[in-house]
GUBAZA-186187 format. One record per residue (C-alpha): residue in three letters; z, y negated, x. Coordinates in steps of 0.05 Angstrom, whole numbers. Last residue first. Layout:
R,aa,c3,c2,c1
R,ALA,Z,Y,X
...
***
This chain:
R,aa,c3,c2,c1
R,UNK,-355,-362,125
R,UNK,-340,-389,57
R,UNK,-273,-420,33
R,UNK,-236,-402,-31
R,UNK,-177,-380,10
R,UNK,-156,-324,-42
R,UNK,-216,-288,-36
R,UNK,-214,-286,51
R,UNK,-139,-275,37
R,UNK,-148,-212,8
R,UNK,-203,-188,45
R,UNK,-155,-204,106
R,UNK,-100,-164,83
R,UNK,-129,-99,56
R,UNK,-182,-66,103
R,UNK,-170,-112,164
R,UNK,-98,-105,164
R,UNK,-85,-51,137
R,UNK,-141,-12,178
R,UNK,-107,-43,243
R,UNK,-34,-10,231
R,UNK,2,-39,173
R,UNK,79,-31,196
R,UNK,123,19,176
R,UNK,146,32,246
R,UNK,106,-8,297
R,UNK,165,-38,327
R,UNK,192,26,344
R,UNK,130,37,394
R,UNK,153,112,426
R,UNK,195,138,370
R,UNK,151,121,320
R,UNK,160,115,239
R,UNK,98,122,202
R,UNK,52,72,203
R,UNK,9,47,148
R,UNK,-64,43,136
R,UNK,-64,116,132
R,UNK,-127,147,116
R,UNK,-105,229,101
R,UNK,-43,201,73
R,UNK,27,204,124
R,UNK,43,133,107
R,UNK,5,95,56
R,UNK,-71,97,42
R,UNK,-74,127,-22
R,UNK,-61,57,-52
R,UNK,-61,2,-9
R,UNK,-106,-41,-44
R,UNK,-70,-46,-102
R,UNK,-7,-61,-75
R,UNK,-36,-119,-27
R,UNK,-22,-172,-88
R,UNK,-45,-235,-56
R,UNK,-3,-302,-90
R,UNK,-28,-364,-105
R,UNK,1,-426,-95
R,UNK,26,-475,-152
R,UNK,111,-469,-133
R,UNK,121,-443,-199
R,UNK,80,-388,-192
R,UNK,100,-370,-112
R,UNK,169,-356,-142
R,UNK,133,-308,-196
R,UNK,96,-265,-142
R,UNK,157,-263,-100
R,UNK,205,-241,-148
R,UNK,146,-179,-174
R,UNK,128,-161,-103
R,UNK,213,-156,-86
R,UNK,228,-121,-141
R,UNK,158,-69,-126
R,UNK,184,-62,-57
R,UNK,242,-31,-86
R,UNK,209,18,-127
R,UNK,164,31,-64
R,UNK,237,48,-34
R,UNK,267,86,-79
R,UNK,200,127,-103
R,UNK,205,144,-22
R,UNK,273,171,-9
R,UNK,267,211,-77
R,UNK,196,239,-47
R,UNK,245,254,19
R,UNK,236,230,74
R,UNK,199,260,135
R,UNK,187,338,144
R,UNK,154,361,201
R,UNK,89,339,179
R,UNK,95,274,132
R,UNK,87,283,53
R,UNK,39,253,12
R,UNK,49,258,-53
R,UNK,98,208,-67
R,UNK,54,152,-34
R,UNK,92,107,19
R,UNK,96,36,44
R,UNK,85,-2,-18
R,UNK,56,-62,0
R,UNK,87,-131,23
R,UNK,55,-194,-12
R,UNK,2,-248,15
R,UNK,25,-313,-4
R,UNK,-25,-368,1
R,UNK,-32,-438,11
R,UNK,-92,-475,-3
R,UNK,-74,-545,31
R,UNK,-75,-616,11
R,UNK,8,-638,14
R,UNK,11,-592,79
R,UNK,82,-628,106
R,UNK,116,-629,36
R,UNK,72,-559,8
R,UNK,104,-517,62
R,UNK,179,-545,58
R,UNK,170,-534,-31
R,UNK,149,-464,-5
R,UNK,202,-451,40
R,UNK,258,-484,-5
R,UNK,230,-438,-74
R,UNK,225,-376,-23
R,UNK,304,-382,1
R,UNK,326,-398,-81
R,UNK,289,-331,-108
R,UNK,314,-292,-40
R,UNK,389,-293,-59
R,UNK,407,-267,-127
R,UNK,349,-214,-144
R,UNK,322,-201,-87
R,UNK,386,-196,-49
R,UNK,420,-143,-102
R,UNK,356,-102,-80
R,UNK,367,-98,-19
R,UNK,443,-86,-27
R,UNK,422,-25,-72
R,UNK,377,-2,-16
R,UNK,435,5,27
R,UNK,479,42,-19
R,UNK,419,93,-39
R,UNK,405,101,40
R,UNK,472,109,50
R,UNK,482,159,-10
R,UNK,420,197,22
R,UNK,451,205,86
R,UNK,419,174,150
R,UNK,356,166,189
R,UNK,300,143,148
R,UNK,343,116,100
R,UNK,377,74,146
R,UNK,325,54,188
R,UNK,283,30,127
R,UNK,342,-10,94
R,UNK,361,-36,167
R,UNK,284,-67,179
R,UNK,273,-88,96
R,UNK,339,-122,100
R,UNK,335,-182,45
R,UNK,322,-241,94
R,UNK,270,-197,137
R,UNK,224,-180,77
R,UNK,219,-258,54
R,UNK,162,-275,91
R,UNK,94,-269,85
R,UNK,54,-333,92
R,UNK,-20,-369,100
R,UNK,-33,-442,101
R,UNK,-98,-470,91
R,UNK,-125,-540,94
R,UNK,-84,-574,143
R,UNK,-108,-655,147
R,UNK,-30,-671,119
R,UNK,0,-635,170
R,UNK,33,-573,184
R,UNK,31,-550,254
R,UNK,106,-564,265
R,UNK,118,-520,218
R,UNK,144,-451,242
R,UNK,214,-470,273
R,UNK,264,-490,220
R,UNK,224,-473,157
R,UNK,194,-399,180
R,UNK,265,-388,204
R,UNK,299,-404,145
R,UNK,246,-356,110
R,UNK,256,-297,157
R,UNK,223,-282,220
R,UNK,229,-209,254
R,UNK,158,-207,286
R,UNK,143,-283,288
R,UNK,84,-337,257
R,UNK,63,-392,285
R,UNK,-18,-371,288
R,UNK,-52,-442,287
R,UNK,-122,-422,282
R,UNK,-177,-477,285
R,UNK,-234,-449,241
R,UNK,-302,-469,246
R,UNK,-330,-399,265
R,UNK,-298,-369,204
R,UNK,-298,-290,213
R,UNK,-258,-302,274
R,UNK,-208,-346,240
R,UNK,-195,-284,189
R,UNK,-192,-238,235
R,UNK,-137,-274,281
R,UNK,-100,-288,217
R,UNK,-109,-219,190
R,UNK,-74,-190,256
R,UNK,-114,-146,300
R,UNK,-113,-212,357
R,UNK,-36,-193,356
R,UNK,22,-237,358
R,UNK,82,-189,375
R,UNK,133,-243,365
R,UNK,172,-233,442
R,UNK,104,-220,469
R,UNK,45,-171,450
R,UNK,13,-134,398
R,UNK,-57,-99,412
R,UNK,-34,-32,395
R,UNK,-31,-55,322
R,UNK,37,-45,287
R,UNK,55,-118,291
R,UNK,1,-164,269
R,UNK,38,-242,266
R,UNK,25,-239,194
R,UNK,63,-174,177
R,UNK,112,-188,238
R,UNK,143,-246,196
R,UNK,111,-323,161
R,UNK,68,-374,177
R,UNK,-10,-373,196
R,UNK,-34,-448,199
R,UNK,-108,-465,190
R,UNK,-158,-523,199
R,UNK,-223,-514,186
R,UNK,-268,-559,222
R,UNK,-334,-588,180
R,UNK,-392,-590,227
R,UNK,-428,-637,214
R,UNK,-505,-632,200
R,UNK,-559,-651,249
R,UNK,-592,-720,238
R,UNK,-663,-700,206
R,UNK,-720,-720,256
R,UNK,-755,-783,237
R,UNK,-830,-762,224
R,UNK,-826,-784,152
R,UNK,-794,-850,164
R,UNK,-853,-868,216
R,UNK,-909,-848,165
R,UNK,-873,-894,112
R,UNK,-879,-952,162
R,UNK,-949,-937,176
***
């Protein structure tokens, strides 16, 4: 009888285990370039954060990150949500504190020795400054998240040579400059985020023949009307490349 009572116990139900996760970085986490970007950071449910959480039902979504951040602001005002029960952190950052906003408006707009000039100083900032601002944002990260996955999700390369913009557009010069660039700033990041032990998203690959002006952009081209949105992933970037990326990189089931 007693064995007959065990076995009709009802199972107890099975905890829910919470998720908690804290989205750091620029506009390339918060979602710019998506129509559904709003207030003074343009926070966007299109953004990979947003999908992400929503693909992961037990998630708790801390989205602190800003259109126009840059690492010092990413450690001076971004995280407060960090704690020691946070188990993932996502981040982009590093874009704003070498220029990418005036590098693009310059060489979209002006001469070709400015554009040359400016993306020289660009690239003079990879190389001398941004090394020692990612090592203090990612040491800042891992001191108040001491258990979390973090992962850095990288910039792409905004254009493919062959493609070519109606009406003109930049130059293919313009644009080997600039992906060449972006690839300087991929390859500093990638081996920053090395020695600090978190793992690093590549979105190069995954971008390919979908840049600005291709026949599937998943990149904006420059627009008069939403400026903001200018070389920005538009929602295909962002759910095609970004948040597959850091749905593998997370490690952590749906």
């Amino acid at each position: 009888m007693l064995l007959a009572g065990l076995c009709l116990q009802e199972p107890a139900a099975a905890a829910t285990t919470t998720v908690d996760y804290v989205a750091l970085g620029d506009s390339y986490s918060a979602g710019v370039g998506t129509p559904d970007a709003a207030g003074s950071c343009g926070q966007s449910p299109s953004s990979y954060p947003s999908l992400w959480a929503i693909n992961h039902p037990a998630a708790v979504l801390h989205l602190a990150a800003c259109g126009g951040a840059t690492t010092d602001n990413v450690r001076t005002s971004q995280l407060t949500s960090l704690t020691a029960d946070t188990d993932l952190v996502s981040i982009t950052a590093g874009g704003n504190d070498v220029g990418f906003s005036p590098t693009l408006s310059v060489c979209t707009a002006g001469t070709d020795a400015a554009c040359q000039q400016q993306v020289a100083a660009a690239r003079t900032a990879i190389a001398q400054i941004l090394p020692a601002k990612l090592d203090a944002t990612y040491q800042a990260i891992r001191q108040k998240a001491p258990n979390a996955t973090v992962v850095v999700l990288g910039y792409p390369r905004l254009f493919d040579i062959a493609a070519s913009c109606p009406g003109g557009g930049l130059s293919a010069a313009r644009r080997q400059l600039l992906n060449d660039t972006a690839d300087s700033l991929a390859a500093v990041t990638a081996d920053r985020v090395k020695a600090a032990g978190f793992t690093f998203a590549d979105t190069r690959p995954l971008f390919t023949g979908h840049g600005v002006c291709t026949t599937v952009a998943w990149i904006n081209n420059v627009s008069a009307t939403r400026p903001a949105d200018s070389y920005h992933p538009n929602g295909g970037g962002y759910a095609q490349v970004y948040l597959p990326l850091l749905t593998a990189a997370s490690g952590i089931g749906v």
